[in-house]
PDB file of N, CA, C and O in Angstrom:
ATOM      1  N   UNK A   1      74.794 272.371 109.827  1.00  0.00           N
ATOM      2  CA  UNK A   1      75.499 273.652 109.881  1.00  0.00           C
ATOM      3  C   UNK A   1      74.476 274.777 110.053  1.00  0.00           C
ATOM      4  O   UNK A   1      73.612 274.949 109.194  1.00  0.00           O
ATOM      5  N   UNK A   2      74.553 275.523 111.114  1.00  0.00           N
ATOM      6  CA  UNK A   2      73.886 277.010 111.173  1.00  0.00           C
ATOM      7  C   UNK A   2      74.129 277.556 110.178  1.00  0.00           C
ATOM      8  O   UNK A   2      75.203 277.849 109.653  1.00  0.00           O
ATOM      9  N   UNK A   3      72.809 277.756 109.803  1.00  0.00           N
ATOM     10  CA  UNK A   3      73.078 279.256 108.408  1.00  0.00           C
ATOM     11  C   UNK A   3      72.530 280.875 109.149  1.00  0.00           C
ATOM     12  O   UNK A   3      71.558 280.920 109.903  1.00  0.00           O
ATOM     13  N   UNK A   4      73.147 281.810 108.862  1.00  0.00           N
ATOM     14  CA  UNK A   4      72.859 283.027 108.844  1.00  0.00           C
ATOM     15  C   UNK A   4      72.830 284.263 108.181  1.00  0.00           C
ATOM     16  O   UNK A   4      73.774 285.052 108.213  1.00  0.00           O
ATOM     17  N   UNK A   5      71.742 284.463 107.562  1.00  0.00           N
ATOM     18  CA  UNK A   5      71.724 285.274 106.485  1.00  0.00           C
ATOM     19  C   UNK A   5      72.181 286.814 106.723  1.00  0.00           C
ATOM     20  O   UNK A   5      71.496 287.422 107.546  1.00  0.00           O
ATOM     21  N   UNK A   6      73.088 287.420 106.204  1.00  0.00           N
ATOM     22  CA  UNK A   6      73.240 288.715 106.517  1.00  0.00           C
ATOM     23  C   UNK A   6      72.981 289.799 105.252  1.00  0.00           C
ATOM     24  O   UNK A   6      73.642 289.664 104.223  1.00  0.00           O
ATOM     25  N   UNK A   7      72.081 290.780 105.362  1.00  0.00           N
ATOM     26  CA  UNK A   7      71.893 291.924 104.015  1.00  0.00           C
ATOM     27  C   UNK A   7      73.349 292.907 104.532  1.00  0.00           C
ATOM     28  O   UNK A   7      73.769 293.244 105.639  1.00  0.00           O
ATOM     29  N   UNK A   8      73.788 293.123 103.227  1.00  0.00           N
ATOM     30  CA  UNK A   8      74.743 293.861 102.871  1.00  0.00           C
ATOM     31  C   UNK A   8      74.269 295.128 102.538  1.00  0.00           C
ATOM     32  O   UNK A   8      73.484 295.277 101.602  1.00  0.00           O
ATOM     33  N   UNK A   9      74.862 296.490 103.536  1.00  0.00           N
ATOM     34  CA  UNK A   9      74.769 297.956 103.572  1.00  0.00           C
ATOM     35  C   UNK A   9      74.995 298.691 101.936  1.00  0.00           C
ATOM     36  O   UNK A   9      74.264 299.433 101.280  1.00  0.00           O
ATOM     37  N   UNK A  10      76.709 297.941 101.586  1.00  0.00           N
ATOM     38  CA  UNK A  10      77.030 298.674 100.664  1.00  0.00           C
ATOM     39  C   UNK A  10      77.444 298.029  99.792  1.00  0.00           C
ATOM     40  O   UNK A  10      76.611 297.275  99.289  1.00  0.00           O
ATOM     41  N   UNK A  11      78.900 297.995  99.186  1.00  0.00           N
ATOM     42  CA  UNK A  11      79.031 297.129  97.761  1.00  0.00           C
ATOM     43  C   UNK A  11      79.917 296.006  98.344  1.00  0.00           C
ATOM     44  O   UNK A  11      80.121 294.933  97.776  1.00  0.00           O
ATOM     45  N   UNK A  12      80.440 296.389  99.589  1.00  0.00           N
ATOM     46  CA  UNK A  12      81.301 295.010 100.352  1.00  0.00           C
ATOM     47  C   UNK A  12      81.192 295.029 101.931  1.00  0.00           C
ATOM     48  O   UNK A  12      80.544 295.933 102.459  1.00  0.00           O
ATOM     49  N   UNK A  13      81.795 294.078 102.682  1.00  0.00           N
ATOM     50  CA  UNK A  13      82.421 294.602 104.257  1.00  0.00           C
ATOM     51  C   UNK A  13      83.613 293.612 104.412  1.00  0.00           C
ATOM     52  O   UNK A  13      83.877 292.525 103.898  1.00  0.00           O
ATOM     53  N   UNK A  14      84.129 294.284 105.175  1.00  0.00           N
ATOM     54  CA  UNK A  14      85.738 293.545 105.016  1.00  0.00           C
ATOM     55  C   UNK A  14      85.260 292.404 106.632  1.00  0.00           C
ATOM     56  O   UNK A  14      84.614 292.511 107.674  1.00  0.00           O
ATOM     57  N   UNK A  15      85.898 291.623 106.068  1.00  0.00           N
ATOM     58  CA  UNK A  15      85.633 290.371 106.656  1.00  0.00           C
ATOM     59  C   UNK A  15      86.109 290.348 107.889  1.00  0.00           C
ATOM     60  O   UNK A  15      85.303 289.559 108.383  1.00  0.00           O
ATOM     61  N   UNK A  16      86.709 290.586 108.608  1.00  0.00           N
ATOM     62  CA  UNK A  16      86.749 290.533 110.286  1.00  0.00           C
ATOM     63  C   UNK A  16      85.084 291.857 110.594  1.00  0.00           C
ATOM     64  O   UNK A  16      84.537 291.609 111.669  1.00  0.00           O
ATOM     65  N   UNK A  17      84.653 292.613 110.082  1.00  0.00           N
ATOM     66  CA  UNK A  17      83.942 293.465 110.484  1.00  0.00           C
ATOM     67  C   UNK A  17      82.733 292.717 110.284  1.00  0.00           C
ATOM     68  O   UNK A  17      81.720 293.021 110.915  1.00  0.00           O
ATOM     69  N   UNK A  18      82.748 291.348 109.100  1.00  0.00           N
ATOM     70  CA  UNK A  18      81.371 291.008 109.469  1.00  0.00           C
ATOM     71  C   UNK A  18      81.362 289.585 110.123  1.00  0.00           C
ATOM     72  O   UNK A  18      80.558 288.695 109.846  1.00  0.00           O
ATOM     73  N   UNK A  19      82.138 289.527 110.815  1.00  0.00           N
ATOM     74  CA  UNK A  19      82.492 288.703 111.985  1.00  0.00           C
ATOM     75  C   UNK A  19      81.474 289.170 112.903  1.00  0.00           C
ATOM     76  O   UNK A  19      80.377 288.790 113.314  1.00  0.00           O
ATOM     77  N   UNK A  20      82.417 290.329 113.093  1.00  0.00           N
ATOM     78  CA  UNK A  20      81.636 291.323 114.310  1.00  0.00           C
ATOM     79  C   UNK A  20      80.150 291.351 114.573  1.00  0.00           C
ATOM     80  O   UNK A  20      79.482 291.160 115.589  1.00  0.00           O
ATOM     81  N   UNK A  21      79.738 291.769 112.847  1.00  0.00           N
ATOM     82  CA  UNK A  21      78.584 292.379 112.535  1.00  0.00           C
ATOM     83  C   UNK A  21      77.683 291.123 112.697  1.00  0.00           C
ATOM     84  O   UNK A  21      76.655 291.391 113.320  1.00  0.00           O
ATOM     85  N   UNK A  22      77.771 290.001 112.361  1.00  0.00           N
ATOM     86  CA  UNK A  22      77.301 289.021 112.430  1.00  0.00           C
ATOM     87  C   UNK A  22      77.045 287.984 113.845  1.00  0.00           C
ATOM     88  O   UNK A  22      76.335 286.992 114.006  1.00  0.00           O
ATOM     89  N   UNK A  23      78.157 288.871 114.925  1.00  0.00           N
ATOM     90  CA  UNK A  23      77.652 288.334 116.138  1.00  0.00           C
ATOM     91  C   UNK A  23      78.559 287.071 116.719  1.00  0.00           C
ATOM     92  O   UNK A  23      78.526 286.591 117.852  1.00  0.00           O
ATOM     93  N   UNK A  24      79.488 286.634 115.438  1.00  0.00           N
ATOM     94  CA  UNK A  24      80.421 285.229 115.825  1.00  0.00           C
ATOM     95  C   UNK A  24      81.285 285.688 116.651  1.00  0.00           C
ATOM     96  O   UNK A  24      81.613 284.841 117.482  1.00  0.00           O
ATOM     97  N   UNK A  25      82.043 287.182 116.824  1.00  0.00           N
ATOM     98  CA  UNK A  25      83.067 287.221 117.512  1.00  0.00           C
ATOM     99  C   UNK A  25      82.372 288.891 118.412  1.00  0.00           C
ATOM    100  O   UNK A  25      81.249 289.360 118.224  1.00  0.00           O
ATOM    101  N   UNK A  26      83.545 289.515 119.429  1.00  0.00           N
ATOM    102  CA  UNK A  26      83.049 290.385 119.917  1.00  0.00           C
ATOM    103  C   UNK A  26      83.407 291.662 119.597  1.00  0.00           C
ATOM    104  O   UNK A  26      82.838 292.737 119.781  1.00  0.00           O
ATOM    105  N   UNK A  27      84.828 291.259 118.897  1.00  0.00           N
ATOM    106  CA  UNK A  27      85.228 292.505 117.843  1.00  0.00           C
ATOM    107  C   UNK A  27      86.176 291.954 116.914  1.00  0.00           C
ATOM    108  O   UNK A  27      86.850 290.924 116.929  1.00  0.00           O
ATOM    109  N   UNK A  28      85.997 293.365 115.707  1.00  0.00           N
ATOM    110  CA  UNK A  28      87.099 293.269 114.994  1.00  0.00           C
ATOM    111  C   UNK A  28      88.259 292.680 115.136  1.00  0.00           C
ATOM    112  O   UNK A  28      88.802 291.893 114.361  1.00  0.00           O
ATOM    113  N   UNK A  29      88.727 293.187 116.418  1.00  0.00           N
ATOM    114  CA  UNK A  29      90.410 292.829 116.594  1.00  0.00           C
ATOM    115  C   UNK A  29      90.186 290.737 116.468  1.00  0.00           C
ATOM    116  O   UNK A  29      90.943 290.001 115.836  1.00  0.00           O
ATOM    117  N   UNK A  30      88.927 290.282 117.292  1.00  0.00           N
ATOM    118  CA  UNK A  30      89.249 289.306 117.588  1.00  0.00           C
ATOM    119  C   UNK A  30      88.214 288.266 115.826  1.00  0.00           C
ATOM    120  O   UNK A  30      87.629 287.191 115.693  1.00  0.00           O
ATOM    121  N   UNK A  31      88.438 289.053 115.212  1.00  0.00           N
ATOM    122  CA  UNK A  31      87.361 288.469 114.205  1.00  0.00           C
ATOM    123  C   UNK A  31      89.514 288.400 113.384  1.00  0.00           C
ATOM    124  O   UNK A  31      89.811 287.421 112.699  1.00  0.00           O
ATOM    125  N   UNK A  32      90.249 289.158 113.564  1.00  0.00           N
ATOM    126  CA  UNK A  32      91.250 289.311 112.122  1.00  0.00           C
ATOM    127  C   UNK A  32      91.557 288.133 113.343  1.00  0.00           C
ATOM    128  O   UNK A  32      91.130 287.044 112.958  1.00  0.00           O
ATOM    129  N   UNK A  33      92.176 288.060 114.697  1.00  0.00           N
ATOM    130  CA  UNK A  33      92.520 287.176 115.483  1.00  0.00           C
ATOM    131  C   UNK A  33      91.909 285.212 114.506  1.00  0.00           C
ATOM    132  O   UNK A  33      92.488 284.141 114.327  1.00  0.00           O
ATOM    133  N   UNK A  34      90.925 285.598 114.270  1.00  0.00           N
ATOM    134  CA  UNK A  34      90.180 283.804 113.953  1.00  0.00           C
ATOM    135  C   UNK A  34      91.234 283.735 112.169  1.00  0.00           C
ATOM    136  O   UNK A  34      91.943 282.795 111.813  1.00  0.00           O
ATOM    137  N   UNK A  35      90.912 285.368 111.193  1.00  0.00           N
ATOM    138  CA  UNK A  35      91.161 284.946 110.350  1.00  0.00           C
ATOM    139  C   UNK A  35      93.247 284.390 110.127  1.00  0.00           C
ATOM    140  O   UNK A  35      93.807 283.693 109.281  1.00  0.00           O
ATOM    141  N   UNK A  36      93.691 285.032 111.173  1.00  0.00           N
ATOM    142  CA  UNK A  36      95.081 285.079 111.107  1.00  0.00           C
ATOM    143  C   UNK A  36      95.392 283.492 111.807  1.00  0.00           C
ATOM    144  O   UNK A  36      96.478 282.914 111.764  1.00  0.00           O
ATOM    145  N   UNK A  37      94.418 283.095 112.306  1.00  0.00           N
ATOM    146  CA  UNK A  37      94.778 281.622 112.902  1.00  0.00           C
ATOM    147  C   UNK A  37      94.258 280.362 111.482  1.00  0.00           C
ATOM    148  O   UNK A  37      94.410 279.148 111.623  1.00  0.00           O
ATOM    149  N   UNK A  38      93.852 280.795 110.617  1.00  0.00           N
ATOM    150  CA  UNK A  38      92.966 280.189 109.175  1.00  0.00           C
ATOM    151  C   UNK A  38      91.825 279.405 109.766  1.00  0.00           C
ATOM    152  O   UNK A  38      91.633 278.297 109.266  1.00  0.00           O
ATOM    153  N   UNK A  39      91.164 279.727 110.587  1.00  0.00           N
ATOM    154  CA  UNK A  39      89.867 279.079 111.018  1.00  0.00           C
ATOM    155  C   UNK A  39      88.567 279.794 109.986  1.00  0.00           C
ATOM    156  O   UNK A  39      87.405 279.437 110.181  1.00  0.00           O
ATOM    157  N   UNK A  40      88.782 280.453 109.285  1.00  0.00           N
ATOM    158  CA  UNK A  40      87.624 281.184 108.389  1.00  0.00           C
ATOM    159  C   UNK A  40      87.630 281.096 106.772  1.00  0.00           C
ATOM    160  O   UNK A  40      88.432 281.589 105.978  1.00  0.00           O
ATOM    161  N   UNK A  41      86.393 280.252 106.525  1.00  0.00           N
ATOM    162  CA  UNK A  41      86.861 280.146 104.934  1.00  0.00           C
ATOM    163  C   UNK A  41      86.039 280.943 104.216  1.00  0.00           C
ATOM    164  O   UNK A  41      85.135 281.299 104.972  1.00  0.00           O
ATOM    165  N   UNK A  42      85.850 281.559 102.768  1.00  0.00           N
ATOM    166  CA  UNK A  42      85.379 282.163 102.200  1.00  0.00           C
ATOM    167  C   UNK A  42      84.900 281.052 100.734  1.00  0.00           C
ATOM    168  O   UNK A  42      85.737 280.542  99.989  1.00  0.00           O
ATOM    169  N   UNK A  43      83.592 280.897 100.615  1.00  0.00           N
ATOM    170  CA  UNK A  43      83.545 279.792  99.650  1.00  0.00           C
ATOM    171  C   UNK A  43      84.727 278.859  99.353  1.00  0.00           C
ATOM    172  O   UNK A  43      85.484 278.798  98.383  1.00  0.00           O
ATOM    173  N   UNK A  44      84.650 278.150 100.490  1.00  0.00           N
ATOM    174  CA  UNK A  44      84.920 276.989 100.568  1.00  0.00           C
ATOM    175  C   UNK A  44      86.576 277.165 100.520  1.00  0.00           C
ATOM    176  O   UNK A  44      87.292 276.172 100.652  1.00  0.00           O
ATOM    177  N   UNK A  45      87.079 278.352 100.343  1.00  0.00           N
ATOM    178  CA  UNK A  45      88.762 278.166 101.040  1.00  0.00           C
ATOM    179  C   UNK A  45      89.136 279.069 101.921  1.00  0.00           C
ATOM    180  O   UNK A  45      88.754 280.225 102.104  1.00  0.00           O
ATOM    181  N   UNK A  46      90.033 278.327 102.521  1.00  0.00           N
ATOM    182  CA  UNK A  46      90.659 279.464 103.432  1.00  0.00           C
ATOM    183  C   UNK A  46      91.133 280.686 103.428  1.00  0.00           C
ATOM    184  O   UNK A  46      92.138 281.105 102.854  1.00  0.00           O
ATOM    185  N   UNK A  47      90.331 281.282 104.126  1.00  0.00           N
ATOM    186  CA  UNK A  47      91.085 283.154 104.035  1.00  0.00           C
ATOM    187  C   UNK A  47      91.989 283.313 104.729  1.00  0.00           C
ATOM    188  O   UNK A  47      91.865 282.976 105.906  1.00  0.00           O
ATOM    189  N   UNK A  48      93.474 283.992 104.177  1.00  0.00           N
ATOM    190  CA  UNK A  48      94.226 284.798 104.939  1.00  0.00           C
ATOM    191  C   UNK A  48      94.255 286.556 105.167  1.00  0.00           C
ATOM    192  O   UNK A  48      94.883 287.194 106.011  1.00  0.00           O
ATOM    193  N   UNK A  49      93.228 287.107 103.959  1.00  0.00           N
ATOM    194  CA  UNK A  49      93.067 288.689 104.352  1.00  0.00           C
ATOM    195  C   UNK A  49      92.330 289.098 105.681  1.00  0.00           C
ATOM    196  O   UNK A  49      91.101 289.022 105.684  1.00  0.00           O
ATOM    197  N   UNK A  50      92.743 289.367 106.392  1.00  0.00           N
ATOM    198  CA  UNK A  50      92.145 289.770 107.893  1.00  0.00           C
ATOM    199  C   UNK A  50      90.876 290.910 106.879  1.00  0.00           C
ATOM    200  O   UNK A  50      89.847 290.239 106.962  1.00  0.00           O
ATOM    201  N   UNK A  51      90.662 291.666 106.388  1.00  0.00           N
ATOM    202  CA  UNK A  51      90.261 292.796 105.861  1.00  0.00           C
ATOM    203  C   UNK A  51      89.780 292.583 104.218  1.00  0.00           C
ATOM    204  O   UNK A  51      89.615 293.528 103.446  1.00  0.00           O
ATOM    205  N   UNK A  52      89.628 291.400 103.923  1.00  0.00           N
ATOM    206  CA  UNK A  52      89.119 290.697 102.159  1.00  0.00           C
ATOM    207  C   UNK A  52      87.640 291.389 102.459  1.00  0.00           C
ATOM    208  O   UNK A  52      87.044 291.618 103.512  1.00  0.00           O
ATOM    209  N   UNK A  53      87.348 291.595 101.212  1.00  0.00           N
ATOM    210  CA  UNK A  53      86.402 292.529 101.145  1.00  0.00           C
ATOM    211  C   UNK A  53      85.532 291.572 100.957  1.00  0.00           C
ATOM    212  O   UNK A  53      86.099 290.698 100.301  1.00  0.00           O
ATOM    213  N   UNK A  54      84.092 291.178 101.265  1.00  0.00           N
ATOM    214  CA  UNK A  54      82.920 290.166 101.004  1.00  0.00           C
ATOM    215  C   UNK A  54      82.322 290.913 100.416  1.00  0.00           C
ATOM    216  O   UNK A  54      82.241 292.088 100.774  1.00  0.00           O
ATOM    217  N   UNK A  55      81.666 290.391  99.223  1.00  0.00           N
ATOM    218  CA  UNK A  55      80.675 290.944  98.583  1.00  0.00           C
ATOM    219  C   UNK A  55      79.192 290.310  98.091  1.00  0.00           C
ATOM    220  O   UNK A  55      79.432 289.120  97.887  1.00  0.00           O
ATOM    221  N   UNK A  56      78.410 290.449  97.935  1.00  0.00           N
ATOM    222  CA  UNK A  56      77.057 289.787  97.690  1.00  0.00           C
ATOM    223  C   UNK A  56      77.200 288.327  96.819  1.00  0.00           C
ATOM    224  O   UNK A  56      77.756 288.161  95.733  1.00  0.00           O
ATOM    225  N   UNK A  57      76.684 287.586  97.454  1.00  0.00           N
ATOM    226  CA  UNK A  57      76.916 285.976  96.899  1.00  0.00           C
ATOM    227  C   UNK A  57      77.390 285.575  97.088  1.00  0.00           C
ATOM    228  O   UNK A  57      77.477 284.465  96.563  1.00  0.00           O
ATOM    229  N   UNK A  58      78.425 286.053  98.229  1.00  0.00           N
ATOM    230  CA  UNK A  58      79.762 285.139  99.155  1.00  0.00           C
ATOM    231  C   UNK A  58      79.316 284.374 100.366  1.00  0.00           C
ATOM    232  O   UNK A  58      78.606 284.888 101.230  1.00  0.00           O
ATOM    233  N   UNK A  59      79.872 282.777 100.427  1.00  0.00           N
ATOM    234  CA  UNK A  59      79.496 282.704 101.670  1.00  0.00           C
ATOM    235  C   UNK A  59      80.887 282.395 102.663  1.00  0.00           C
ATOM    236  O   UNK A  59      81.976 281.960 102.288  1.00  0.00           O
ATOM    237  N   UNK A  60      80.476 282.760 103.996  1.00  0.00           N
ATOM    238  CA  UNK A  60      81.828 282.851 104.804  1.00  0.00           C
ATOM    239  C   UNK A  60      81.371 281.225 105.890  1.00  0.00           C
ATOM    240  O   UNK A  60      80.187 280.946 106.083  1.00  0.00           O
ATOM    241  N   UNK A  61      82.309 280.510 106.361  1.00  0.00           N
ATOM    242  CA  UNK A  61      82.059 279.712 107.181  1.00  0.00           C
ATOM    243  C   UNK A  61      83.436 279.900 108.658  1.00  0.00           C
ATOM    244  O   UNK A  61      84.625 280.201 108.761  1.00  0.00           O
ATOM    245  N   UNK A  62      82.414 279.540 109.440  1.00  0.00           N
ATOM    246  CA  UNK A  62      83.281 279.370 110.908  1.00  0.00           C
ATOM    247  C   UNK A  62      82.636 278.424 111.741  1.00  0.00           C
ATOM    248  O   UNK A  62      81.406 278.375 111.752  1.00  0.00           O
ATOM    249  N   UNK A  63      83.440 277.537 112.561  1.00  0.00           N
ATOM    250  CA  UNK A  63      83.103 276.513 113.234  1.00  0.00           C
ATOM    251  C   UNK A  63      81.678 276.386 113.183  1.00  0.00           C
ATOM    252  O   UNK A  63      80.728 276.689 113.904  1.00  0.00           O
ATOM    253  N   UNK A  64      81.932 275.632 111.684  1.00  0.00           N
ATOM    254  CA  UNK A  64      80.239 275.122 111.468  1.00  0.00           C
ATOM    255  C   UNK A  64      79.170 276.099 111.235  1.00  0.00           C
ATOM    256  O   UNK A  64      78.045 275.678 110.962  1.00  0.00           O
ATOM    257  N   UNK A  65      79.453 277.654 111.332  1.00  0.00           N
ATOM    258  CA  UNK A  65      78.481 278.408 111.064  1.00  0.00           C
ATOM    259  C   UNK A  65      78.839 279.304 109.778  1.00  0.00           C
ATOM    260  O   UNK A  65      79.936 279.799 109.523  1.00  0.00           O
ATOM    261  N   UNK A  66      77.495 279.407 108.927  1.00  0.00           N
ATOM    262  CA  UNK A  66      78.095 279.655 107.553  1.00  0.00           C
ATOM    263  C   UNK A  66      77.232 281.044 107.842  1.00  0.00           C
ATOM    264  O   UNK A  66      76.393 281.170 108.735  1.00  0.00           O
ATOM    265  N   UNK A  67      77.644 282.094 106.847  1.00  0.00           N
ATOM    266  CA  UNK A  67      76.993 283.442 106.754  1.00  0.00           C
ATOM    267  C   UNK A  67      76.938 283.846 105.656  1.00  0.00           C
ATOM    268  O   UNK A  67      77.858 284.534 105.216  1.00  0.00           O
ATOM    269  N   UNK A  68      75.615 283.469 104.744  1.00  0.00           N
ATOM    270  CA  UNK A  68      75.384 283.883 103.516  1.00  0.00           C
ATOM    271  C   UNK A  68      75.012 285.599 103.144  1.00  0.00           C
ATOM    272  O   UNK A  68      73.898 286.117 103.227  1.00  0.00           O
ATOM    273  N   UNK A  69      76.189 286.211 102.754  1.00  0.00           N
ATOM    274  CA  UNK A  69      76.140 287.269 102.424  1.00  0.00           C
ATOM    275  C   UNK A  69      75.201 287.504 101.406  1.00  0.00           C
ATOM    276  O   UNK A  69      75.158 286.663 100.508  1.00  0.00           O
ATOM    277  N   UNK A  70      74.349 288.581 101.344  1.00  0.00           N
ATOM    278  CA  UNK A  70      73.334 288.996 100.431  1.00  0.00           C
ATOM    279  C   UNK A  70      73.030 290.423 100.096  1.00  0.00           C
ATOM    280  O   UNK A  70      72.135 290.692  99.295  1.00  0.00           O
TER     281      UNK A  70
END
């Protein structure tokens, strides 16, 4: 599994934005698009908040690529 470490700006980012931010998708719209299909898990379960807030020590996974929030 690809890991990719991402530093966190502020106290969260809502999760289609660090889709974006992270480079897996090309925007927002199409980052809530992955989470509204349940292809995106958040430690280890599935997310349905298009907009769940991630916060430091979370990790997010998508087809095999995980993004350790920090």
């Amino acid at each position: 599994m690809q890991t990719i470490p991402f530093d966190l700006d502020g106290e969260y980012v809502e999760l289609n934005q660090l889709l974006k931010l992270a480079g897996l998708v090309d925007s927002g719209g199409a980052g809530k698009a992955l989470v509204a299909a349940g292809a995106v898990r958040v430690d280890g379960a599935v997310e349905s908040r298009k907009t769940a807030k991630i916060r430091s020590g979370q990790v997010v996974q998508l087809d095999g690529i995980e993004i350790r929030v920090g």
